[in-house]
Z-matrix of the N, CA and C atoms (Angstrom, degrees):
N
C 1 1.448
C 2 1.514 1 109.69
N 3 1.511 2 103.97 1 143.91
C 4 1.343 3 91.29 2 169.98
C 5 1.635 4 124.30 3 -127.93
N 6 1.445 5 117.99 4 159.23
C 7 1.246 6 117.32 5 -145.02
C 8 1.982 7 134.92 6 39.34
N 9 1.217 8 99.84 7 143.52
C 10 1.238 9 130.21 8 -177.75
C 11 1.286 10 96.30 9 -27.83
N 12 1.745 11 113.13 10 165.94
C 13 1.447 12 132.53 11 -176.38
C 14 1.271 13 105.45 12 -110.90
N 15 1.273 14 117.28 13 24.44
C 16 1.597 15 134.52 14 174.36
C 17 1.714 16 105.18 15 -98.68
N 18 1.297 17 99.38 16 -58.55
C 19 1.784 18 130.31 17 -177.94
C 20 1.763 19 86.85 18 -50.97
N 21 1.321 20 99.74 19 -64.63
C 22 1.950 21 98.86 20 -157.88
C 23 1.164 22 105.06 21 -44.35
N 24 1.601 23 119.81 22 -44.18
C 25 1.312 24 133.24 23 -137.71
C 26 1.679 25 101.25 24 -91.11
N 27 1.325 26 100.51 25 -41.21
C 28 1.722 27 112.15 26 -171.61
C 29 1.767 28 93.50 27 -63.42
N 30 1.744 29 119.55 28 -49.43
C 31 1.632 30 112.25 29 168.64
C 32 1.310 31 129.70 30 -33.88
N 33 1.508 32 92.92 31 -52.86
C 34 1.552 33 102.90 32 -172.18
C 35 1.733 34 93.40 33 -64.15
N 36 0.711 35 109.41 34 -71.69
C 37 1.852 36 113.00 35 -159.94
C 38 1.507 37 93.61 36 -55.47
N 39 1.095 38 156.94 37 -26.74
C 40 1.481 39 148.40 38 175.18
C 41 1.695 40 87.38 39 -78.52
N 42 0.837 41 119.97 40 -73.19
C 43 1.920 42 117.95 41 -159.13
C 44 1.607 43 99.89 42 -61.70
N 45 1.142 44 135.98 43 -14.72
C 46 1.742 45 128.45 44 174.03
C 47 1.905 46 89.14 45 -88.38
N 48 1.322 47 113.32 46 -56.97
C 49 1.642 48 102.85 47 -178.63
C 50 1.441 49 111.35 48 -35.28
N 51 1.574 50 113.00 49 -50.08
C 52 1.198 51 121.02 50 -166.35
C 53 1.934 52 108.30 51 -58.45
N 54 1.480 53 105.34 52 -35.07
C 55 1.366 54 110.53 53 -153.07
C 56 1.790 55 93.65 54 -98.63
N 57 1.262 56 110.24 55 -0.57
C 58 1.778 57 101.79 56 -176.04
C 59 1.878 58 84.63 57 -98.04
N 60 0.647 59 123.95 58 -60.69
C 61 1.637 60 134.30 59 159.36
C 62 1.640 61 119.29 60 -3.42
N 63 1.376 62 100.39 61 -53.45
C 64 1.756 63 126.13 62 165.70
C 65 1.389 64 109.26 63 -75.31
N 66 1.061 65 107.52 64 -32.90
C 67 1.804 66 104.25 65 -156.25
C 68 1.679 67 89.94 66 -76.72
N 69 1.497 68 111.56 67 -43.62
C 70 1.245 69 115.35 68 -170.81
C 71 1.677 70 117.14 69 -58.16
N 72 1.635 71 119.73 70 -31.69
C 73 1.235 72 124.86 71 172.74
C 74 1.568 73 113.79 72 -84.58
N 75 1.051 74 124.82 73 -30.04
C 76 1.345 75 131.91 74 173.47
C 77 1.768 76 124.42 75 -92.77
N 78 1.072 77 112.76 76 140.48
C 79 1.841 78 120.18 77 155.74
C 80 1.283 79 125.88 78 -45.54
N 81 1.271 80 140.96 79 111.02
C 82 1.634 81 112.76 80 166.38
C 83 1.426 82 118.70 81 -53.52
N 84 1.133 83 134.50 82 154.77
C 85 1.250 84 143.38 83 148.58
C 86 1.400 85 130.84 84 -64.67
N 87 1.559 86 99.60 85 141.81
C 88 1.789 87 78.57 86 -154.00
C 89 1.822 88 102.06 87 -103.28
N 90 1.650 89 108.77 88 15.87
C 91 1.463 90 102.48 89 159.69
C 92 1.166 91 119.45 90 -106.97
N 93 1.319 92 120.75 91 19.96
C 94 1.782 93 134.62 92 165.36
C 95 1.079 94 118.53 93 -60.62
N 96 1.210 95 135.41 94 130.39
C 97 1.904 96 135.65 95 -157.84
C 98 1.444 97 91.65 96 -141.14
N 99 1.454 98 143.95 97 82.63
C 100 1.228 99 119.27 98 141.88
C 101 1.190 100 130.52 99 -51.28
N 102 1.891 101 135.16 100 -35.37
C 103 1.483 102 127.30 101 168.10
C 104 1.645 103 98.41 102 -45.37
N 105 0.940 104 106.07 103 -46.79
C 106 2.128 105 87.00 104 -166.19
C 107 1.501 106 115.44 105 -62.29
N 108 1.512 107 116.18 106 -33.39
C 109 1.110 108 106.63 107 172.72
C 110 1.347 109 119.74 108 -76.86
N 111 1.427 110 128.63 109 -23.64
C 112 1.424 111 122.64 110 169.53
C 113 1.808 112 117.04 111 -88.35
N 114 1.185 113 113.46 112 6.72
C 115 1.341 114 115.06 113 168.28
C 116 1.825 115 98.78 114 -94.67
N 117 1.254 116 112.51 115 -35.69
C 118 1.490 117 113.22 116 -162.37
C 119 2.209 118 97.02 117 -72.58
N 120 0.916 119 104.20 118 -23.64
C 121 1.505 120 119.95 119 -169.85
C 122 1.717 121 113.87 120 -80.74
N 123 1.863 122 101.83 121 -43.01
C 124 1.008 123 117.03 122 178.00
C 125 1.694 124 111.00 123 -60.46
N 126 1.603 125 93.12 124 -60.89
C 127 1.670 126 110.42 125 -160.06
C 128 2.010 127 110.16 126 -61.65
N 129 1.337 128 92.95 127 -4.24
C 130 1.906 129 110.96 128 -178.84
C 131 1.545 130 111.12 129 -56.34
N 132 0.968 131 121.63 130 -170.87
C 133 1.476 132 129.23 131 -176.36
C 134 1.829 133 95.49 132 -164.12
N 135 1.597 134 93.88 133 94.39
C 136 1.055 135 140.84 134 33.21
C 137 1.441 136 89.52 135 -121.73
N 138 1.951 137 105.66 136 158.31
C 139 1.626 138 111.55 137 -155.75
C 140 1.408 139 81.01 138 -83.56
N 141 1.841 140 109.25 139 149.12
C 142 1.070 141 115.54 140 143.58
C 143 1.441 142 131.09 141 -139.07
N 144 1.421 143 81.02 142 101.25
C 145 1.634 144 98.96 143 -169.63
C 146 2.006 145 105.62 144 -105.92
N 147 1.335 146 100.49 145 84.11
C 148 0.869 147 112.35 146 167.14
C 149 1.637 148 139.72 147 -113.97
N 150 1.427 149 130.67 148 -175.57
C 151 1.345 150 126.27 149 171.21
C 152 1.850 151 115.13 150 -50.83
N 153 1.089 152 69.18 151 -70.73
C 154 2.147 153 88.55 152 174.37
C 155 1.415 154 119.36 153 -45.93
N 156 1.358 155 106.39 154 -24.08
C 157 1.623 156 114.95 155 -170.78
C 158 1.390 157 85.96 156 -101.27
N 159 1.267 158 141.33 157 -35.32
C 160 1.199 159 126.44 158 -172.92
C 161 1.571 160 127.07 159 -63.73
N 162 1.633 161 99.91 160 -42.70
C 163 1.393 162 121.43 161 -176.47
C 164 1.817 163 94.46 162 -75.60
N 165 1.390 164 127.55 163 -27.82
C 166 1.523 165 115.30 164 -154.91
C 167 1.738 166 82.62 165 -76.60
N 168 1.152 167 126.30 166 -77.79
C 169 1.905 168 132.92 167 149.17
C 170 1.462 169 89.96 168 9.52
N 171 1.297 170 145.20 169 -94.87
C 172 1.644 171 133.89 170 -160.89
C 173 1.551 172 125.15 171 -68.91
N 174 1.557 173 86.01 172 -21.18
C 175 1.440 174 90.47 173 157.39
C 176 1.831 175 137.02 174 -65.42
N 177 1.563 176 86.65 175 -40.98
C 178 1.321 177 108.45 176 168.25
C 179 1.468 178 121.54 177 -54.09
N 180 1.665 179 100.00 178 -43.12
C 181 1.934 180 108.35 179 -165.79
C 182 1.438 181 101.35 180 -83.59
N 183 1.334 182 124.62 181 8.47
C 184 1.386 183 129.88 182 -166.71
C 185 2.186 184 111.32 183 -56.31
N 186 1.470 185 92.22 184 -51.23
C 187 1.142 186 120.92 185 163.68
C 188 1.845 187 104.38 186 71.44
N 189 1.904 188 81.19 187 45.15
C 190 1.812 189 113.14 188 178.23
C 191 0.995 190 90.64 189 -74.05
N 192 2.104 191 148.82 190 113.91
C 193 1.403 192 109.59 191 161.96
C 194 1.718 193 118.23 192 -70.07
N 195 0.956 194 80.86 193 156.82
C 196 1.818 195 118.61 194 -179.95
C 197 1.749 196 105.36 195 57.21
N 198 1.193 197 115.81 196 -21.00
C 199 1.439 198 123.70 197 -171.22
C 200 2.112 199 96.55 198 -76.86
N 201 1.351 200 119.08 199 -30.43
C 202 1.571 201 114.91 200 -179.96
C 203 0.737 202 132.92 201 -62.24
N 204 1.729 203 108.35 202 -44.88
C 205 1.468 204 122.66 203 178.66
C 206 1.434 205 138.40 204 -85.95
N 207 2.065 206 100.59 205 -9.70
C 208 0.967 207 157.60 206 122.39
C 209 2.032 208 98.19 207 -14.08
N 210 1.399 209 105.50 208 -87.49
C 211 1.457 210 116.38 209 -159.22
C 212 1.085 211 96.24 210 -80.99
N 213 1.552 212 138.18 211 -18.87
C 214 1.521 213 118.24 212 -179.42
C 215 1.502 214 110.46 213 -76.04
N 216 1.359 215 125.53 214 -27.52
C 217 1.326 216 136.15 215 -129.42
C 218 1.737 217 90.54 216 -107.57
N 219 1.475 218 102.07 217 -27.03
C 220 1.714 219 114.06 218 -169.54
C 221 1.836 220 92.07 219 -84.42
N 222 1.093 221 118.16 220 -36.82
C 223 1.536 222 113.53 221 -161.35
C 224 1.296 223 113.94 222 -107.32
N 225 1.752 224 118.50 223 -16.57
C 226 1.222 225 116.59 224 149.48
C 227 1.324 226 145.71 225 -80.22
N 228 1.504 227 97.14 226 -17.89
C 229 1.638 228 114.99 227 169.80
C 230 1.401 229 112.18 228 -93.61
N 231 1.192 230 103.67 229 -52.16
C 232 1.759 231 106.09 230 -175.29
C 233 1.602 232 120.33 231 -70.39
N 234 1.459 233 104.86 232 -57.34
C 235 1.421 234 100.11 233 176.52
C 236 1.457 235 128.99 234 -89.86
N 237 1.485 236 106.45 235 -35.89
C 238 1.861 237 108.66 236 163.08
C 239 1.678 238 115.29 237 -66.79
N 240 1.427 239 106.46 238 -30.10
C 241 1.868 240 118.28 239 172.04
C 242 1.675 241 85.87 240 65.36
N 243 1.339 242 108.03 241 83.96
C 244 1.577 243 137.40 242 159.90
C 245 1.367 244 100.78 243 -79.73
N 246 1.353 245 131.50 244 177.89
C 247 1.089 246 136.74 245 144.24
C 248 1.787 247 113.53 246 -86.92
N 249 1.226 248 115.50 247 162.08
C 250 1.179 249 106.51 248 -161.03
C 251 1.856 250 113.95 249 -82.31
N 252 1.268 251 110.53 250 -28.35
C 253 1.378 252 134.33 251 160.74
C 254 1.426 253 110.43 252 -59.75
N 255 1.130 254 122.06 253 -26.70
C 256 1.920 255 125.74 254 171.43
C 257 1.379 256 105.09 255 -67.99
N 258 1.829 257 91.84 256 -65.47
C 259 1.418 258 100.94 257 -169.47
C 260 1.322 259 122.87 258 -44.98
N 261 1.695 260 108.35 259 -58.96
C 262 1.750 261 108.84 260 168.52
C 263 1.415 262 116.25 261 -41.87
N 264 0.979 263 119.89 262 -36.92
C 265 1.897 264 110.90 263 -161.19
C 266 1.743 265 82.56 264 -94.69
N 267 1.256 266 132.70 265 -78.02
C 268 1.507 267 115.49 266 -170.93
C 269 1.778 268 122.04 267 -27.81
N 270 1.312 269 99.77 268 -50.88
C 271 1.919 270 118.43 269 -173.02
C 272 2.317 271 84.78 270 -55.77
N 273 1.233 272 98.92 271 -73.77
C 274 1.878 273 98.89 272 -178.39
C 275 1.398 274 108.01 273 -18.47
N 276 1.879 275 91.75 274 -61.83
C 277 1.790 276 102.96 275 -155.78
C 278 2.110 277 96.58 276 -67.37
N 279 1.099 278 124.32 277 8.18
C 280 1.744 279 120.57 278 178.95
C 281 1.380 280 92.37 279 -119.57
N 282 1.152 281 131.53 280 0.36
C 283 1.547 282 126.89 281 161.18
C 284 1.452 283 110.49 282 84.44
N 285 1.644 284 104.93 283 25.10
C 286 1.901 285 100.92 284 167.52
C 287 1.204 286 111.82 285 -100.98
């Protein structure tokens, strides 16, 4: 892994600030599925059904344009450290 659990953590909590921030100017969308992206993440090998993956998934269903897929892609790759081929198809399957 790289960098500290200070670094991850300070991301996550800046990129959810960022995304409650959006949510507040924008509508959700009502074909946004975070369960699919955290079932599609879970059911993987190796599963990752985690915190970070959970929030990147609501980030995704936000249905912020360009700003969702945007925040899923930053907090599932960067700070949960997805693979980047996960991340794209999970971030899709939450509708960012």
């Amino acid at each position: 892994m790289t960098g500290s659990i200070r670094t991850r953590l300070a991301a996550a909590l800046g990129t959810l600030a960022l995304a409650v921030g959006g949510v507040v100017i924008a509508a959700p969308a009502a074909h946004a599925d975070g369960p699919s992206c955290a079932n599609y993440l879970a059911g993987g090998n190796p599963a990752r059904s985690t915190i970070g993956a959970e929030i990147a998934c609501a980030l995704g269903a936000t249905g912020v344009p360009t700003a969702s897929k945007l925040l899923c892609d930053t907090v599932m790759g960067k700070v949960d450290q997805v693979g980047p081929a996960r991340t794209d198809t999970a971030c899709k399957q939450a509708g960012g």
